[in-house]
N, C-alpha and C positions, 0 to 999 in steps of 0.2 A: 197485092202483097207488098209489104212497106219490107226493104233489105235494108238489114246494117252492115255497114263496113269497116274497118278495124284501119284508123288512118297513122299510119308510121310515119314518125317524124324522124329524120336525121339528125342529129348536130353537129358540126363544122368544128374540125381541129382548135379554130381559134375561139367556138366557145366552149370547149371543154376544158383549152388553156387559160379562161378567165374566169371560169367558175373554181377552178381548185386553185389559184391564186387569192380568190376572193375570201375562199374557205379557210388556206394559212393566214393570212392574215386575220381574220376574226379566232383562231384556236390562239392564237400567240399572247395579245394582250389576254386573253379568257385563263389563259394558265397562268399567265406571272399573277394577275391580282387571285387567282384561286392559291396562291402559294402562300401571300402574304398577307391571306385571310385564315390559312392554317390548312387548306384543305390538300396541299399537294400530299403526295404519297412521301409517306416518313422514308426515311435515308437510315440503314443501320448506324448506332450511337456506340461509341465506348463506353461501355463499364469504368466506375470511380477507378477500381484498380487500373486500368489502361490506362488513361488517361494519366494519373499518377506517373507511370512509368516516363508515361510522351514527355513530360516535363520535368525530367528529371529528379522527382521527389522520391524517389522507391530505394537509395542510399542512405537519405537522411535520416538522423537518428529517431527514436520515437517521442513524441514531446511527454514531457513529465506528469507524472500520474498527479491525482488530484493533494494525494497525501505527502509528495513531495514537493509541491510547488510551497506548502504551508512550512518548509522546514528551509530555516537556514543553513548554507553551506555544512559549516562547522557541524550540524549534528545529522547529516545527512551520510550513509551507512558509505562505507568506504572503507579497504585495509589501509593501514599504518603498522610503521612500524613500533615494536615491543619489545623489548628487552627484559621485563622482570620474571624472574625469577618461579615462574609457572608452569606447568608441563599442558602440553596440546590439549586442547577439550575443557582446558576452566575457562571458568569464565570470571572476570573480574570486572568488581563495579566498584566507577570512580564517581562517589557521590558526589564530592563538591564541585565538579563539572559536569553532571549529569550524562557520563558517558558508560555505557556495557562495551568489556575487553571479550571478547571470542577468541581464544589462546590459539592461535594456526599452528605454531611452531616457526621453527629458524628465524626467529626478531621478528616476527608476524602478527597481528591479530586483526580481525573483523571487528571495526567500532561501531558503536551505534550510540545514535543521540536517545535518552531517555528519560521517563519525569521522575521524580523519586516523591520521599517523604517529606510531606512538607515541616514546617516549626516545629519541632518535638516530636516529630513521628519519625525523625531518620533514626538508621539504627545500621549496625555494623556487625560483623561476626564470619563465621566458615559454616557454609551450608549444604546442603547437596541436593539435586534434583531428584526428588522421590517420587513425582508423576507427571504424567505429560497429559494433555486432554485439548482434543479440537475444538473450537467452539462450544466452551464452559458455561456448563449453568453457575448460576452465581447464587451464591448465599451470604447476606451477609453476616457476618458474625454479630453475636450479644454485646461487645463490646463497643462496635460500630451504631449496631439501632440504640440503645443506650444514649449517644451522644446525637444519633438523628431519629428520631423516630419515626418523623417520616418517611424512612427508605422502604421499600418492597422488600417481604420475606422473601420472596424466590421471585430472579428474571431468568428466562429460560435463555440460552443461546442463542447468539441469532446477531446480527449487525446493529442492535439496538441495548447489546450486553456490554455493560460497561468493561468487561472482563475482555472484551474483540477476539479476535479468530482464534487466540492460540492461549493454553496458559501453563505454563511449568512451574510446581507445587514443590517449594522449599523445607524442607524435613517435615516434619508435624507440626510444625508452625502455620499461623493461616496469613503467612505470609507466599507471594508470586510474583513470578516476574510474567507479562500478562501482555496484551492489546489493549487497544482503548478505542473506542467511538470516538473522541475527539482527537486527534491528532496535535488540535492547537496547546494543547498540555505539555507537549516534548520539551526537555528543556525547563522543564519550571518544579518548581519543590511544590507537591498539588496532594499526593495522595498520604492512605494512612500507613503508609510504609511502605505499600506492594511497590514495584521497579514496570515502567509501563514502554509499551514500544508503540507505534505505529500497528496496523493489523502486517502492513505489507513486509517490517520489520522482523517482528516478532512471528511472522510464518518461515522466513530464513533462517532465523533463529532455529526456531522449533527444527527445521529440517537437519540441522548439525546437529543437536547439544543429542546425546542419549542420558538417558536416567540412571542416576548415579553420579553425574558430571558434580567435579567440588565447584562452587560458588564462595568468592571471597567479596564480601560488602566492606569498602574501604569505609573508616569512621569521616564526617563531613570535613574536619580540619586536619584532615592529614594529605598530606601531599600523594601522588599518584605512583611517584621514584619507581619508573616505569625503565629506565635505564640502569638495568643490572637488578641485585635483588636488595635487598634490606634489610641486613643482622644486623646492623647496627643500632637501626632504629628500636628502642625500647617500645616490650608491647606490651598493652592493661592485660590483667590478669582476664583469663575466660572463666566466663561463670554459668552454669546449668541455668536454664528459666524452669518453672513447671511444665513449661509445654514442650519440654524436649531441646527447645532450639540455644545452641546457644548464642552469646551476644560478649559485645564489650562494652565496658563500664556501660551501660543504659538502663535507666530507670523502668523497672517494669510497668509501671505503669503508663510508658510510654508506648509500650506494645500491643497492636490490634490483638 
């Protein structure tokens, strides 16, 4: 009968001391190059906001929106002071600076830079806000396609509406003070009379003015005499149009 026997080996302190010696040293280099081949165990990370904070950016101011970096100083919305002779809630427009007054009260108003009517299409008068509407469909008037005919009958609202976010509808006239998709227009004598803001302008606007608010359209070559009021200055006589609104001295046929 053939026996097995089961042969027990010992090992000696000092090789048990040189096998786990041998062992950290082969784990050591194995984890730094496993690190910076990517495979170590990820480390929790800060969130952008956190991280923000760590370095001190979470004070600073917000960097300027897309539609005010395209505006110079000068017609970028800011109060000034106002002196003429207007009660809180008008609104007055200085054409030949292309500026809209937001009447605050006590020597106040909210300016804004804005495009007006270009060669022959300015016009002047006392109007009142007869509607308000977000994000306006747009129609152009008979008048308008007449002179382009290629315009679209109807753009529906939307960020591609030449009319932009906001538009408040001057008596029965198919005159507005409105938004624009282009911003690069501020400032410049562009449209057929309508008074254009920024969207981001023309939604502060809209947030103040309520309906019924008077509207004073300064004529292009008259000064603003924004300092006190102006009996003195002689004014053209007012005269009715057919479409309700009135105007000074301007040719109707210069009217959308």
């Amino acid at each position: 009968m053939i026996k097995f026997s089961v042969v027990r080996r010992s090992f000696s302190p000092r090789v048990v001391t040189a096998c786990a010696f041998a062992t950290a040293l082969l784990t050591v280099p194995f984890a730094a190059h496993a690190q910076t081949l990517g495979f170590a165990a990820m480390q929790p990370q800060a969130y952008p906001q956190d991280q923000t904070t760590s370095q001190g950016y979470a004070g600073e101011a917000p960097e300027a929106t897309d539609e005010d970096a395209v505006l110079p100083d000068r017609l970028r919305r800011q109060v000034v002071s106002f002196d003429r002779n207007e009660p809180a809630g008008t609104i007055v427009i200085d054409t030949a600076n292309t500026y809209l007054y937001y009447v605050l009260g006590n020597g106040r108003a909210m300016r804004y830079g804005v495009g007006v009517g270009r060669e022959g299409f300015t016009w002047s008068g006392v109007q009142s806000i007869s509607r308000k509407a977000e994000w306006p469909d747009w129609h152009p008037p008979a008048e308008m396609i007449a002179r382009q005919p290629y315009l679209p009958r109807f753009v529906a609202g939307g960020p591609g509406n030449p009319l932009g976010a906001r538009a408040m509808y001057l008596g029965s006239s198919e005159y507005r003070i409105h938004g624009t998709n282009d911003p690069t227009t501020i400032g410049k004598f562009v449209s057929s009379g309508c008074i254009r803001l920024t969207n981001e302008d023309v939604t502060d606007l809209f947030s103040r003015v309520n309906v019924g608010a008077k509207v004073v359209v300064l004529p292009k070559n008259a000064p603003l005499m924004a300092r006190g009021g102006d009996p003195a200055r002689k004014r053209p006589t007012v005269t009715k149009l057919s479409s309700g609104r009135q105007a000074l001295n301007i040719p109707a046929s210069s009217v959308d």
